[in-house]
C-alpha positions in Angstrom: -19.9 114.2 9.7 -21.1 113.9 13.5 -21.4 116.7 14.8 -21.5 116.7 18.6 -23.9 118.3 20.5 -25.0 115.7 23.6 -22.8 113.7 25.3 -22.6 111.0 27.8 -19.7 110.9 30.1 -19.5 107.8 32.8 -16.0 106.4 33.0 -14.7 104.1 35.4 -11.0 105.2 35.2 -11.2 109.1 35.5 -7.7 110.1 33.8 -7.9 113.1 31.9 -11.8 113.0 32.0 -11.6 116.5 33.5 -9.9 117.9 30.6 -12.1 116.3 28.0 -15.4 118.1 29.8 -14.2 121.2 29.5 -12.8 120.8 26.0 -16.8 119.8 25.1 -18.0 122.5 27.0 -16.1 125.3 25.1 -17.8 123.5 22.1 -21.1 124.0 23.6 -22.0 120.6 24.3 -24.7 119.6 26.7 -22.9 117.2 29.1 -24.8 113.7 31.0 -23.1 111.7 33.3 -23.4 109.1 36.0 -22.4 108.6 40.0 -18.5 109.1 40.3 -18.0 111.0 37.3 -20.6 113.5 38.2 -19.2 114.3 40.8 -15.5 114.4 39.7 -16.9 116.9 37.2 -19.1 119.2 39.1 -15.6 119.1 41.9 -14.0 120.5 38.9 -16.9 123.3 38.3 -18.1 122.0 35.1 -21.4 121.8 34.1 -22.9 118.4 33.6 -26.6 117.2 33.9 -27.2 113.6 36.1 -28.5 110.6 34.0 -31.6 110.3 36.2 -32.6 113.7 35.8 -32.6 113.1 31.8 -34.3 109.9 32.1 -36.4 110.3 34.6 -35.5 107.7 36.9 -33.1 107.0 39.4 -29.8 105.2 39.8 -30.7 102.1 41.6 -29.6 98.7 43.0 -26.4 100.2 44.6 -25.3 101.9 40.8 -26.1 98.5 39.1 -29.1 100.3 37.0 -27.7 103.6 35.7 -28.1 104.1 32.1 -30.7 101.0 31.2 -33.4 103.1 29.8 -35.5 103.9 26.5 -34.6 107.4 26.5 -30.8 106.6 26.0 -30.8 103.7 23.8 -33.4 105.1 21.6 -31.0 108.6 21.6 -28.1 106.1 20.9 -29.5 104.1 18.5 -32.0 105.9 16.4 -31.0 106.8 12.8 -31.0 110.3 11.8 -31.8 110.0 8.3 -34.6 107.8 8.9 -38.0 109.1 8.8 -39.7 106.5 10.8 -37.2 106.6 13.5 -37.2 110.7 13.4 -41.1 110.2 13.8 -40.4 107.7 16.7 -38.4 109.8 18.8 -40.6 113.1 18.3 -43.1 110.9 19.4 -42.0 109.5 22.8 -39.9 113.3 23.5 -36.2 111.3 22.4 -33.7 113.6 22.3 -30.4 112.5 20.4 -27.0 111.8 21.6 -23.9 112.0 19.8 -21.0 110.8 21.7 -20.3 108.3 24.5 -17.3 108.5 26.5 -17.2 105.2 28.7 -14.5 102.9 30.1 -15.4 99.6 31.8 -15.6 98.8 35.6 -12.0 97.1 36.2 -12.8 93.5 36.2 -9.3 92.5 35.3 -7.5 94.5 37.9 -10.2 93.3 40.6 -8.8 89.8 39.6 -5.4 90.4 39.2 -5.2 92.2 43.0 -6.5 89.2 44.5 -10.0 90.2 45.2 -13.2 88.1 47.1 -15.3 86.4 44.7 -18.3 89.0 46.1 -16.1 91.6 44.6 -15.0 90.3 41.4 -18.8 90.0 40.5 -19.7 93.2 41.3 -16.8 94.6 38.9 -18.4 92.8 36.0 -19.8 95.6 34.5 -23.3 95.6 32.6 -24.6 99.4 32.1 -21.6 100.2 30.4 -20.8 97.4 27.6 -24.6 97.7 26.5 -24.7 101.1 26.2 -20.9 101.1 24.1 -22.0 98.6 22.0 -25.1 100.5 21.4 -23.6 103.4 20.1 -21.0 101.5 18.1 -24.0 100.1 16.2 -25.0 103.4 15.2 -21.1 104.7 14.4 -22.7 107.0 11.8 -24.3 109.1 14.0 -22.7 108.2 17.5 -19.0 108.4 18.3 -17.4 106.4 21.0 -14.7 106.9 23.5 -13.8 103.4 25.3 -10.4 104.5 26.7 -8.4 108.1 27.0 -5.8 106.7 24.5 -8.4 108.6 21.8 -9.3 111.5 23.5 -6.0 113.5 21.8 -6.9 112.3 18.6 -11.2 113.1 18.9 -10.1 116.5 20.4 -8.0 117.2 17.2 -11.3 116.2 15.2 -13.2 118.2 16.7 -11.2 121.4 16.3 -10.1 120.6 12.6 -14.0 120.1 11.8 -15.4 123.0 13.9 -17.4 120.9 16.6 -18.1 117.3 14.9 -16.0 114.1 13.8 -15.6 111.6 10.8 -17.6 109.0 10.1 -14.4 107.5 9.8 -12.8 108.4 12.8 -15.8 107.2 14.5 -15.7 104.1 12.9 -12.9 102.9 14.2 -13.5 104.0 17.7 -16.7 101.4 16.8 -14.1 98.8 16.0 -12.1 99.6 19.2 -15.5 99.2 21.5 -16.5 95.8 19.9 -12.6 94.6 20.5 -12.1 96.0 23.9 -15.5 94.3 25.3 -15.1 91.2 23.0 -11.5 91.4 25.6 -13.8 92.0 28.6 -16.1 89.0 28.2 -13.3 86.8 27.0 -11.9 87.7 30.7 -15.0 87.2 33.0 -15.6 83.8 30.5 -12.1 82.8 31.8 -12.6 83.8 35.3 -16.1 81.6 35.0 -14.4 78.7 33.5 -11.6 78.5 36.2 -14.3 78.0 38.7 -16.5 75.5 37.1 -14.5 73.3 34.5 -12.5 70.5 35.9 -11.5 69.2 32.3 -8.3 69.7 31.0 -9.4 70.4 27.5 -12.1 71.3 27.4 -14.9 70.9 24.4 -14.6 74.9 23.5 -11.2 76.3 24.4 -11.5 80.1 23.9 -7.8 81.9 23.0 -7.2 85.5 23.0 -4.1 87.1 22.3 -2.1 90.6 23.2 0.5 91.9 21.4 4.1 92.3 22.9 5.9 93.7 20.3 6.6 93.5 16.7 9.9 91.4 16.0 12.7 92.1 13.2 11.4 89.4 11.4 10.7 85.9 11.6 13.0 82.5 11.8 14.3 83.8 8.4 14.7 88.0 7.5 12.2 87.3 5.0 9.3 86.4 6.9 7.6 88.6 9.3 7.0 87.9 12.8 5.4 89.3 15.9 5.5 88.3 19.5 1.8 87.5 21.3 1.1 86.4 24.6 -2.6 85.3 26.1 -4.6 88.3 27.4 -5.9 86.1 30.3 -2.1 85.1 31.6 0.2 87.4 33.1 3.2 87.8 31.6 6.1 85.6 32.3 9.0 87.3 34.4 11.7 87.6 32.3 14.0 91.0 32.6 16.4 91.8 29.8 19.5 93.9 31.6 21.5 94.7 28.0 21.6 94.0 24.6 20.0 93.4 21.2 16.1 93.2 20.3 15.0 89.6 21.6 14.4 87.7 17.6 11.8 85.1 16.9 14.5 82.5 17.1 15.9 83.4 20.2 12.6 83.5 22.2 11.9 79.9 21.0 15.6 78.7 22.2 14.8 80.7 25.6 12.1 78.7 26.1 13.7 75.5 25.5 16.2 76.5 27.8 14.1 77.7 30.8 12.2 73.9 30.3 15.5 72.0 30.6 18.1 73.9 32.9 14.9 74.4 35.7 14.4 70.4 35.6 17.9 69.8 36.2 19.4 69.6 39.8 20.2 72.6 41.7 23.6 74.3 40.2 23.1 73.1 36.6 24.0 74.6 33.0 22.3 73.8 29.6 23.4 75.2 26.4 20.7 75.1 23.5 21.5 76.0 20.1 17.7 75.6 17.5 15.8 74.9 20.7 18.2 71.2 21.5 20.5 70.8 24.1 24.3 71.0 22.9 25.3 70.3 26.2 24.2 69.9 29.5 25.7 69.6 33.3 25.7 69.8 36.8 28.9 70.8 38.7 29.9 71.7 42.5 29.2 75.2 41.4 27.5 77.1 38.1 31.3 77.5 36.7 32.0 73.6 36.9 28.8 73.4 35.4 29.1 75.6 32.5 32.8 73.5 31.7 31.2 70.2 32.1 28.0 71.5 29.2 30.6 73.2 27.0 32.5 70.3 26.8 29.4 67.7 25.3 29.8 70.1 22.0 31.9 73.0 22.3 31.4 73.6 18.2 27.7 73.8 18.2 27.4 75.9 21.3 28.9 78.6 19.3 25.8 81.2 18.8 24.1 79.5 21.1 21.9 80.1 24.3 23.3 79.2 27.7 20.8 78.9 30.7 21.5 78.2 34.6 19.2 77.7 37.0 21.4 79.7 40.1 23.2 83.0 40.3 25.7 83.9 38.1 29.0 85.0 39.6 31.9 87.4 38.2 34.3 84.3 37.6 31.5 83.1 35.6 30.8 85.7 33.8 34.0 86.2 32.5 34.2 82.6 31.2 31.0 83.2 29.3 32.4 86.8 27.7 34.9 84.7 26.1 33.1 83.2 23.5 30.2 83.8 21.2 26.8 83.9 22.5 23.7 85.1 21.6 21.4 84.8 25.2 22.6 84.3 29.3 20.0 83.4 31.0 19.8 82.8 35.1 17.2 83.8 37.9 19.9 86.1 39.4 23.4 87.8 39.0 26.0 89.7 40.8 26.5 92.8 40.3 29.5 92.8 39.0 28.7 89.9 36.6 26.7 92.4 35.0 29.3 94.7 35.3 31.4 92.6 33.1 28.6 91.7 30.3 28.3 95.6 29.5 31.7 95.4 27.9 29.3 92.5 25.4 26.8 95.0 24.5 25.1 92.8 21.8 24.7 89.9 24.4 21.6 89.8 25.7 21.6 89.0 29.4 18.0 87.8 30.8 16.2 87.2 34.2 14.2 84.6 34.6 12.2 82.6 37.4 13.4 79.2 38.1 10.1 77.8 38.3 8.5 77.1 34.8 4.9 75.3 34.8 3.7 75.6 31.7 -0.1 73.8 31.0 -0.7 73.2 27.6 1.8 73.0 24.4 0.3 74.8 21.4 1.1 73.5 17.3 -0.3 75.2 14.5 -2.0 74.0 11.5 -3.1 75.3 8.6 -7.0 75.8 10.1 -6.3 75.9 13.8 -4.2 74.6 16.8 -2.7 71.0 18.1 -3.4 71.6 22.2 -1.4 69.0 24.3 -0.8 68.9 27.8 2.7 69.8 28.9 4.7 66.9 29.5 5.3 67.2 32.7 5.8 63.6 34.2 9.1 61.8 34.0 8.5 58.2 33.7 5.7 55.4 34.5 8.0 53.2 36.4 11.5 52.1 36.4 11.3 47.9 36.0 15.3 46.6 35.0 14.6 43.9 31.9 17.9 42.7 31.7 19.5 40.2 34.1 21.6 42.8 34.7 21.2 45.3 37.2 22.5 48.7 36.9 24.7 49.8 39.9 23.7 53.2 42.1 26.0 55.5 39.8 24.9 54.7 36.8 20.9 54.5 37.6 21.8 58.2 38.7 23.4 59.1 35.2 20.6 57.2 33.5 17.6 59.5 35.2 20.5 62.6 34.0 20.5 61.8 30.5 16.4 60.7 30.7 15.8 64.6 31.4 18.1 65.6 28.7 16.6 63.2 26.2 13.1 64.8 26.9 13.9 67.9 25.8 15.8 66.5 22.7 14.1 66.9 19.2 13.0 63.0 18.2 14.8 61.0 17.3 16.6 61.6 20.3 19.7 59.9 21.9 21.4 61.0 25.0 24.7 59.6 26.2 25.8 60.6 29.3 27.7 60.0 32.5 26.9 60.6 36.3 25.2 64.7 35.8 26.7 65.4 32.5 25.9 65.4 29.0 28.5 63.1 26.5 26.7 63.4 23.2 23.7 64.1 21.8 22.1 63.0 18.3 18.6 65.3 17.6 16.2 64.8 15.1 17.1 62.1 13.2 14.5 60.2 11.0 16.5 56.7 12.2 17.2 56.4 15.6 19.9 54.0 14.4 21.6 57.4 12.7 20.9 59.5 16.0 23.0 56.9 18.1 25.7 56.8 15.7 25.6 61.0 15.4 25.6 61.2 19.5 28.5 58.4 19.5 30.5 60.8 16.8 30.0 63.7 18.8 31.3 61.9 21.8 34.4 61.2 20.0 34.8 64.4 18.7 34.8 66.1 21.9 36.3 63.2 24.7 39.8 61.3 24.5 37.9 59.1 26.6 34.6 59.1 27.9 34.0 59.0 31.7 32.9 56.6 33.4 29.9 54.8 34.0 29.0 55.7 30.5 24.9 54.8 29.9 22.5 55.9 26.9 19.1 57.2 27.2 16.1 57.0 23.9 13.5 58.9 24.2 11.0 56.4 22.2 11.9 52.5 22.0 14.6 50.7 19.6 12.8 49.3 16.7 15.6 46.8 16.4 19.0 45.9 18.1 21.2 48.3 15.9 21.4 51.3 17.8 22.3 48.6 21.3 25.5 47.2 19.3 26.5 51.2 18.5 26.0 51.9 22.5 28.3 48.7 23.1 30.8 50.2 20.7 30.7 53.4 22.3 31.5 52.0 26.0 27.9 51.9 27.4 27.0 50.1 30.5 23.4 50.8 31.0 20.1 52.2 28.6 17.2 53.5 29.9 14.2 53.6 27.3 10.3 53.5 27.6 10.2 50.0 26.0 6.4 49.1 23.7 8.7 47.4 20.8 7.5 44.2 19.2 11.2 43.6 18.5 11.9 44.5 22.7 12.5 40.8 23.2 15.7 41.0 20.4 16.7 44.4 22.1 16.9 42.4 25.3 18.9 39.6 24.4 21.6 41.7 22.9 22.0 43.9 25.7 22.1 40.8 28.1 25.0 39.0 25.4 26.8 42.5 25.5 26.4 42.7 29.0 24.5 46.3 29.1 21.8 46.9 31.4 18.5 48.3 30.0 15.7 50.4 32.2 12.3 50.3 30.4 10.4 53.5 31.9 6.8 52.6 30.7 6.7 56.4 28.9 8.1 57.5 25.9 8.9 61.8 24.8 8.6 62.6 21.3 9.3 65.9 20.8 8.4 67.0 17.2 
């Protein structure tokens, strides 16, 4: 056991300090603090000697020296069962202290509100992460209180052990000091890096992460899952209005749908069903839209996701409530759109920004992480290698079904007319077997397919199979990044089927 009897109060953030003071007092503990908070205590009438009284020396360099002296580290740090030490601190008149209650200067909400640079270095705080760690060192004969979230709990130790604390208890307040500043240096780091590295990855890339929330469980019940974001990024905007616990697989299909719908034009619809478009369109409004995406694959959008990157009207919404989804998402709604999804109260309806900019694309392996840039660029260049030129329209539903096909698990086909999805073929190990799976759904879902009709690939054709498929289906014009050895073949047989071909000098695998 600990048992209390000198303390050192100097907290930053001064919630329910107060009450804490006096709680220590009525224990009889002798009280030090520092600056603000001896002043917030002695406003509150409570007894508390100054830090530069104790040590001997004053607070100087505008607060920046406060508690850097022999006569608290050697109180902090010295072992009470240790003879030498006990002779050591008789010695040099070192009195002991038990307890630490100290929260950090607010580096991260000097950053996040925008402050000068002048200011954001004067909130890195020094005094007060030497002196936690310190004490956390010596968690068998020092407890530490990094943030009021303990005080309840130390309070309740104290009274059920008459005036002193477990060494367990005050063990894992150690643990909590060594993770909150481990937190606080991994945010100053980042701060410091943003200013001086110009690399995009760089030779150390340091990743810290914050739980959200636990999750149900994981892509399958058996496996459990949580939800993480990076401590140094604020969280993305997204709102849920109504319905069910987000799952693990819905927040990965939200994200494939915030990628493709906010690339589309202005007033477009995507529907994504295990993170690959089903459908995709753009309309005269975000209804036409919607029809025109349903339509590519009206089967597979069942359970589905559907995304739009405008506001979502009450006609629309009451299109949507009349079949199965699992997620809406849209940067706005009217009201009484949301009226209308509360009679739906397992749908989840989400608000989300239209701009998306994600920088890197994590993968996981067994001892670490795959980093990538995000793909962010479109194409190289657009260079026609047939002798056939595509006309206006169908260059137009080309760069459509390009966008799609980036966002389309590889192998990845897209057929498509002028801003609309026809059919899509995902993940294929042959792209032959995607073009012939994106031809099928075409045919499924379309008496006849509209017209121009053009193909994109998101990777080139290994050989002229997939080209005679795409001649079969109706296509006029292919747009693909080009880099086979067997492009020359590809050619020829688009120029003897009379089918245009756009090489685009960059290919998007999507694994």
């Amino acid at each position: 056991m600990i048992k209390v009897e000198r303390a050192i109060l100097s907290v930053s953030d001064k919630k329910d300090i107060v009450e804490l003071a006096r709680f220590l007092r009525k224990y009889g503990v002798d009280l030090l603090s520092t600056g603000g908070t001896s002043r917030t205590l002695k406003a509150a009438g409570i007894e508390a000697g100054e830090i530069s009284d104790f040590t001997g020396f004053p607070e100087i360099l505008d607060g920046r020296v406060k508690t850097l002296h022999p006569k608290i580290y050697g109180g902090l740090l010295a072992v009470r069962d240790n003879g030498e030490h006990v002779r050591q601190m008789k010695e040099n008149s070192l009195l002991p202290i038990d307890l630490v209650v100290c929260n950090l200067y607010p580096f991260e909400e000097t950053l996040k509100k925008g402050a000068s640079h002048e200011e954001i270095i004067e909130n890195i705080d020094i005094g007060g992460p030497t002196m936690i760690r310190a004490a956390s060192k010596n968690y068998r004969n020092v407890c530490v209180l990094s943030t009021e979230k303990l005080y309840g709990e130390f309070m309740e130790e104290m009274e059920k052990n008459n005036g002193s604390v477990s060494e367990d208890f005050s063990f894992r307040c150690a643990r909590e000091v060594f993770r909150h500043t481990a937190r606080y240096d991994f945010i100053i780091s980042s701060y410091f890096a943003q200013k001086l590295e110009k690399e995009e990855l760089p030779a150390e890339m340091d990743i810290r992460m914050q739980k959200v929330q636990d999750l149900r469980y994981g892509e399958n019940p058996h496996q459990k899952a949580a939800w993480y974001r990076f401590s140094n990024m604020e969280p993305f905007p997204r709102k849920q209005f109504q319905g069910k616990e987000l799952s693990f697989n819905n927040l990965l299909d939200m994200e494939a749908t915030y990628l493709l719908v906010n690339r589309l034009p202005e007033g477009s619809c995507a529907i994504i069903k295990h993170t690959n478009p089903c459908g995709a369109a753009t309309g005269k409004d975000l209804s036409e839209a919607y029809e025109r995406a349903l339509e590519t694959d009206p089967l597979s959008a069942f359970g589905g996701i559907v995304g739009f990157n405008g506001k979502v009207c009450a006609d629309l919404a009451r299109s949507l409530s009349k079949r199965f989804y699992e997620v809406i998402i849209a940067p706005d709604y009217e009201d009484e759109a949301l009226r209308i999804f509360r009679k739906k109260e397992n749908l989840r309806i989400i608000q989300s920004p239209s701009a998306v900019n994600p920088r890197y694309d994590f993968r996981t392996l067994n001892d670490g992480l795959l980093v990538q840039t995000a793909d962010e660029k479109d194409f190289e260049k657009l260079v026609t290698a047939t002798r056939k030129q595509p006309c206006e329209k169908e260059l137009t539903a080309l760069k459509f079904a390009w966008t799609v096909c980036k966002h389309v698990k590889s192998n990845a086909i897209v057929f498509a007319a002028e801003n609309r999805t026809l059919g899509i073929g995902a993940g294929q190990m042959s792209r032959y077997d995607s073009t012939r799976i994106a031809l099928m759904k075409m045919r499924d879902n379309f008496k006849s397919a509209p017209s121009p009709l053009v193909m994109a690939s998101d990777a080139f054709f290994p050989f002229p199979d997939s080209i005679e498929v795409a001649k079969e289906a109706g296509v006029t014009a292919v747009m693909q990044p080009g880099g086979s050895l067997k492009d020359k073949d590809v050619i020829e047989t688009c120029d003897r089927l009379g089918i245009s071909m756009v090489m685009t000098g960059m290919r998007h695998f999507r694994h």
